[in-house]
BATORZA-153360 format. One line per 10 residues: their letters; for each residue x, y, z of C-alpha. Coordinates in nm, 3 decimals, always signed. Layout:
A) X Y Z  ...
***
This chain:
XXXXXXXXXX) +4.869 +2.292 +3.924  +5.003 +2.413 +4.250  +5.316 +2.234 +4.386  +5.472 +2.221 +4.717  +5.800 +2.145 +4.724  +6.073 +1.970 +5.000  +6.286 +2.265 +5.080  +6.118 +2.282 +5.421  +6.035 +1.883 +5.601  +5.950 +1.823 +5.922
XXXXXXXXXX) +5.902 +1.510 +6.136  +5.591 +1.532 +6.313  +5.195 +1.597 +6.237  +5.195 +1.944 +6.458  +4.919 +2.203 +6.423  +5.131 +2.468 +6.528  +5.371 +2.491 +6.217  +5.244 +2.704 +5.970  +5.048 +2.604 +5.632  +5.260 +2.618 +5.350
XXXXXXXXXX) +4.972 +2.599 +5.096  +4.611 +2.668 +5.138  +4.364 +2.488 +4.850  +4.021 +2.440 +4.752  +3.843 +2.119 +4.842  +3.893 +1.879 +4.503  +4.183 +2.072 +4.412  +4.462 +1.882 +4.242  +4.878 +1.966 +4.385  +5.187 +1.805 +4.379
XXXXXXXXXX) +5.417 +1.745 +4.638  +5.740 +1.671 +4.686  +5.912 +1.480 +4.942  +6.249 +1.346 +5.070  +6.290 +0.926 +5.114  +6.254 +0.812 +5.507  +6.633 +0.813 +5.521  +6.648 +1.201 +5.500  +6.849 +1.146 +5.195  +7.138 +0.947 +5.353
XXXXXXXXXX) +7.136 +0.643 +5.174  +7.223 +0.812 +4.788  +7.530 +0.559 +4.676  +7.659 +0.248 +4.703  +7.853 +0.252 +5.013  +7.626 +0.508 +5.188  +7.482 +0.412 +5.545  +7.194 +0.540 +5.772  +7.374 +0.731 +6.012  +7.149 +0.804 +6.301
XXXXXXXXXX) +7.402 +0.945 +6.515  +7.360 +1.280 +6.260  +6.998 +1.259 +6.150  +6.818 +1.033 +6.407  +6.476 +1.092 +6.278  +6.324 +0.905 +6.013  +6.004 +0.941 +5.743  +6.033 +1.321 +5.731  +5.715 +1.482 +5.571  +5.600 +1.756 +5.330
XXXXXXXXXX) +5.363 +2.059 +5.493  +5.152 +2.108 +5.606  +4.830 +2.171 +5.373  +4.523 +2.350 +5.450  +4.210 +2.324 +5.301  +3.980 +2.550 +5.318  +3.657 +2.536 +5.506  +3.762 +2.227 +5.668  +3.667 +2.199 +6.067  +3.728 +2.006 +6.373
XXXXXXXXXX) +3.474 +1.664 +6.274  +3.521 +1.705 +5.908  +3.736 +1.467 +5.715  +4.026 +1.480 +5.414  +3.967 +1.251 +5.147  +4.328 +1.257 +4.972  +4.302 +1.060 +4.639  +4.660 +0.971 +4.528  +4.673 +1.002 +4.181  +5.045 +0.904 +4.065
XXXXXXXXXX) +5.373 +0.857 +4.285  +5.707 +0.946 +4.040  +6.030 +0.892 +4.167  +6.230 +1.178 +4.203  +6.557 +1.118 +4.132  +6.516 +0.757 +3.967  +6.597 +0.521 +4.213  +6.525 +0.391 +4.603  +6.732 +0.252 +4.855  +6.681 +0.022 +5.137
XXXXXXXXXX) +6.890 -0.141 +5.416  +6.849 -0.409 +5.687  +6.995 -0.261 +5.959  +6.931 -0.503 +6.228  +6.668 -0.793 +6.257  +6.439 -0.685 +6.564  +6.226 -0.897 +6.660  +6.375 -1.174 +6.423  +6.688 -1.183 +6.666  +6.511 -1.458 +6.859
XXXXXXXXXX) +6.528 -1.669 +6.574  +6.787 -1.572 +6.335  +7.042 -1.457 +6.615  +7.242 -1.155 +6.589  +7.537 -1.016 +6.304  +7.266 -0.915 +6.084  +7.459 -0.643 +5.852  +7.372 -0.296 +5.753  +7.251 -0.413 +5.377  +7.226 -0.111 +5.263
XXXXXXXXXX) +7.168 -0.116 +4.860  +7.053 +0.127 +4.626  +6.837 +0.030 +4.331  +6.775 +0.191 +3.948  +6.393 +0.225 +3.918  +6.293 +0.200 +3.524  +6.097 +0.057 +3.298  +5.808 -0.011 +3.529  +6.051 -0.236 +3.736  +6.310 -0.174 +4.067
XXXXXXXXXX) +6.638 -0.357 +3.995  +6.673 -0.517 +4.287  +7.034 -0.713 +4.238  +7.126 -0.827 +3.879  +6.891 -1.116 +3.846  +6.593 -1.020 +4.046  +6.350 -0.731 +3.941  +6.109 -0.603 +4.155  +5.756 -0.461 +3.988  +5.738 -0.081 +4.106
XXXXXXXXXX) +5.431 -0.055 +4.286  +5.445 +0.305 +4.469  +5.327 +0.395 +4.779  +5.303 +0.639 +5.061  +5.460 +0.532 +5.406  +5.333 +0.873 +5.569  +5.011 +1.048 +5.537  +4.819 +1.217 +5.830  +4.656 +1.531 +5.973  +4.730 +1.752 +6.271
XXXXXXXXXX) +4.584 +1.624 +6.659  +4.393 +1.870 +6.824  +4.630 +1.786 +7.103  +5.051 +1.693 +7.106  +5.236 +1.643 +6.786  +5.324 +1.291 +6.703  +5.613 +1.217 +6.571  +5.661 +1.019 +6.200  +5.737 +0.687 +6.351  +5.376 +0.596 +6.502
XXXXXXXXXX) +5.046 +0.510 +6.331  +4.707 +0.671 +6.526  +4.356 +0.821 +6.494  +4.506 +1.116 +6.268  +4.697 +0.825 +6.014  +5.088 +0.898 +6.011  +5.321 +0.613 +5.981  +5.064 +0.346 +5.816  +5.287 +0.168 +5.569  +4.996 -0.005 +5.404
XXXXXXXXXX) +5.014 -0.025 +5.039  +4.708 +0.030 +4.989  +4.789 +0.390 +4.988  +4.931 +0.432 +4.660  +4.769 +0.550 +4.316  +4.402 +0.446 +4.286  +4.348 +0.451 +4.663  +4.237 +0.696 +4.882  +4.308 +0.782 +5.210  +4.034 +0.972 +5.431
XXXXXXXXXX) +4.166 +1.123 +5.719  +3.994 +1.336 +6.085  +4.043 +1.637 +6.014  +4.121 +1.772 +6.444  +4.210 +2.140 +6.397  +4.060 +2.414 +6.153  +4.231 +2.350 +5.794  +4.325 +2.002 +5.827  +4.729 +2.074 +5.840  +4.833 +1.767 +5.603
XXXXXXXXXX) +5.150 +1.633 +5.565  +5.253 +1.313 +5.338  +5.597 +1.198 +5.269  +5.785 +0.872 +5.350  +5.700 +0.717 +4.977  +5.833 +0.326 +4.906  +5.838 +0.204 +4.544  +5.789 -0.076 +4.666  +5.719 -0.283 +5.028  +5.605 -0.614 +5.086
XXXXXXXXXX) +5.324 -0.687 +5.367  +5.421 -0.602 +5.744  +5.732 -0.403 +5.664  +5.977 -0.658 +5.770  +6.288 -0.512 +5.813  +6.108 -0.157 +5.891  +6.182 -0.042 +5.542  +6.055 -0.005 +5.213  +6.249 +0.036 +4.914  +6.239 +0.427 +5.026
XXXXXXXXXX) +6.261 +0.718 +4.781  +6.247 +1.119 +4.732  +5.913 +1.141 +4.551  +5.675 +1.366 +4.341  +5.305 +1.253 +4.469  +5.009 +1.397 +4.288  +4.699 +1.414 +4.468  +4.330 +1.520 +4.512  +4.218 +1.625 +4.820  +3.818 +1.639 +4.894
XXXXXXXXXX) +3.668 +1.812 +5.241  +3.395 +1.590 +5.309  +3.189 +1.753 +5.602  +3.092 +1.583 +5.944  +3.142 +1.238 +5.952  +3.387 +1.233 +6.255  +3.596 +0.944 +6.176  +3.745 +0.746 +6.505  +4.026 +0.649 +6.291  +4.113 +0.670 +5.917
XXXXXXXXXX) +3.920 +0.484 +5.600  +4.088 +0.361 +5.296  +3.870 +0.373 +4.943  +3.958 +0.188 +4.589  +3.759 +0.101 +4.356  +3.759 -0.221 +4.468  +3.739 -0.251 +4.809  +3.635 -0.041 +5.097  +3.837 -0.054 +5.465  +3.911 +0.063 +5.793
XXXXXXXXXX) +4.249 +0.128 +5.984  +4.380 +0.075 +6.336  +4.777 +0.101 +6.477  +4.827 -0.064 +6.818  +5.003 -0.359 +6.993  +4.911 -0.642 +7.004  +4.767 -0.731 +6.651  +4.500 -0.921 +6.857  +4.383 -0.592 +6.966  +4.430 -0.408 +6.606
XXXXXXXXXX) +4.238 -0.672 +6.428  +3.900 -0.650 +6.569  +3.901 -0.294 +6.623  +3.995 -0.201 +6.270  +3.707 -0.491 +6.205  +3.487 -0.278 +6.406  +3.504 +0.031 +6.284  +3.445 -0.151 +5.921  +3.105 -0.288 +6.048  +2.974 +0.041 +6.198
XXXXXXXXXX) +3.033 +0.205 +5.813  +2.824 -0.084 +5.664  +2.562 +0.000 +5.919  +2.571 +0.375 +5.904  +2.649 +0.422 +5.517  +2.545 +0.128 +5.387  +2.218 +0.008 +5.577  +2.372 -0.328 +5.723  +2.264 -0.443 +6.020  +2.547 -0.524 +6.245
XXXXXXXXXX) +2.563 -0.875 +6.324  +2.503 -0.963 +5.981  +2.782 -0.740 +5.864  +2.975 -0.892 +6.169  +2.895 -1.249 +6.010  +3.001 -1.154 +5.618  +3.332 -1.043 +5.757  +3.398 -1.352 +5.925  +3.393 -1.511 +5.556  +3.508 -1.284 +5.327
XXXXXXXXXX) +3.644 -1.016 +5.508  +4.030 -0.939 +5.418  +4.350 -0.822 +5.612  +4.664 -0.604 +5.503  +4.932 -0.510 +5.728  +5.133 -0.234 +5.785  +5.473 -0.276 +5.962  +5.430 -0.523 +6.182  +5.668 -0.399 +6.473  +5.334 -0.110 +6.530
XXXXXXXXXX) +5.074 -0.357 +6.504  +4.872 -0.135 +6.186  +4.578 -0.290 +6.012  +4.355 -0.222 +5.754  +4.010 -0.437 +5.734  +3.930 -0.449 +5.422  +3.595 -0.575 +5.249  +3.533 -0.644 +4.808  +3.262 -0.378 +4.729  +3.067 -0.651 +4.519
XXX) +2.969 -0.749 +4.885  +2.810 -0.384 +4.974  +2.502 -0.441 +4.758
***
């Protein structure tokens, strides 16, 4: 199994830096990556220090696949998320958009945790179930290079936890190869990303990645074997919603024979939400399979 490994990072999805592995569609690689805190947060007593590394989520690649073209898409199937180094770390930094509410003085809370045993020891009498997942996955724009920090048509900063093992992610693919990059990987994170942080850690992803040929995705899809979804980044969430809701009904029509209003209707009842962090306004619309029959 190939691996790709974090001695080279870089903080935006841009077409112009060069692969640094070409596979096969369905090939199987490893990658490793560096947490969103460029490795800054290590020890107790460490703190995110943006005045030296002001960029966060930095990411692994890019990867090519072969044969894959402008209209094509990457279906990358993550298979297992290990923690590299056997622990995460996390801080609060400052409250955002809580400040309205909760005031000002919040501290740095910066804490690093033990991950073992299936379980994140979060203090000494709360443990945290370690569910992995990756902050960061996208594809290289045909145009600009986003940075790490935004969520958009080519996936990026999505924070949904849905990416993790047993989901996959299918991405545009813009530019000839793909270019992937993934990094940014939590062992844990609740819904909407509160404090803009996961419980971030250097990782060792496995993953699958499948060229699936001309379906020209507007903006990514998420696949488990439970539910099927679609993704949208933008504020406000009252724009997000129903275009991530949209995108869901035109794949019941075009894959799965639906007619549109009805599919339109079934959402309205059993249709289901998760959120990304909540400061970008990312959704994923997400429906049970059991329904697609």
């Amino acid at each position: 199994m190939k691996t790709l490994d974090r001695d080279q990072i870089h903080y935006e999805f841009n077409r112009a830096h060069p692969a640094r592995l070409t596979i096969e569609s369905g090939e199987t690689i490893r990658v490793v990556s560096e947490d969103a805190f460029s490795g800054q947060i290590r020890r107790a007593g460490d703190r995110r220090d943006k005045t030296t590394m002001p960029y966060s989520n930095p990411v692994t690649g890019p990867i090519s696949v072969m044969g894959a073209e402008p209209g094509d898409a990457l279906a990358v199937t993550i298979l297992d998320i290990e923690p590299a180094i056997g622990q995460c770390a996390t801080y609060t930094g400052g409250a955002r958009q809580l400040s309205e509410w909760l005031g000002e003085g919040c501290p740095h809370g910066a804490h690093v945790c033990q991950i073992a045993d299936g379980v994140i020891h979060w203090s000494d009498t709360i443990q945290i179930p370690y569910r992995p997942m990756l902050g960061c996955v996208g594809t290289a724009p045909a145009w600009g290079a986003p940075t790490t920090f935004p969520a958009g048509p080519h996936g990026g900063n999505l924070d949904l936890i849905e990416v993790g093992p047993g989901g996959t992610l299918v991405l545009p693919v813009f530019v000839p190869g793909g270019h992937l990059y993934l990094g940014d990987a939590h062992a844990a994170q609740g819904h909407g990303e509160l404090s803009a942080n996961g419980l971030e850690m250097p990782a060792i992803s496995t993953i699958r990645v499948e060229l699936r040929k001309g379906p020209r995705l507007a903006w990514p899809r998420i696949e488990s074997a439970t539910h099927i979804g679609c993704v949208a980044s933008g504020s406000p969430f009252e724009r997000s919603i129903p275009l991530a809701y949209s995108q869901l009904i035109l794949w019941l029509e075009a894959q799965f024979g639906w007619d549109r209003w009805l599919a339109y209707d079934l959402l309205t009842h059993v249709g289901e939400i998760s959120v990304g962090y909540h400061g970008m306004g990312t959704v994923l619309a997400k429906v049970d399979r059991r329904y697609l029959s």
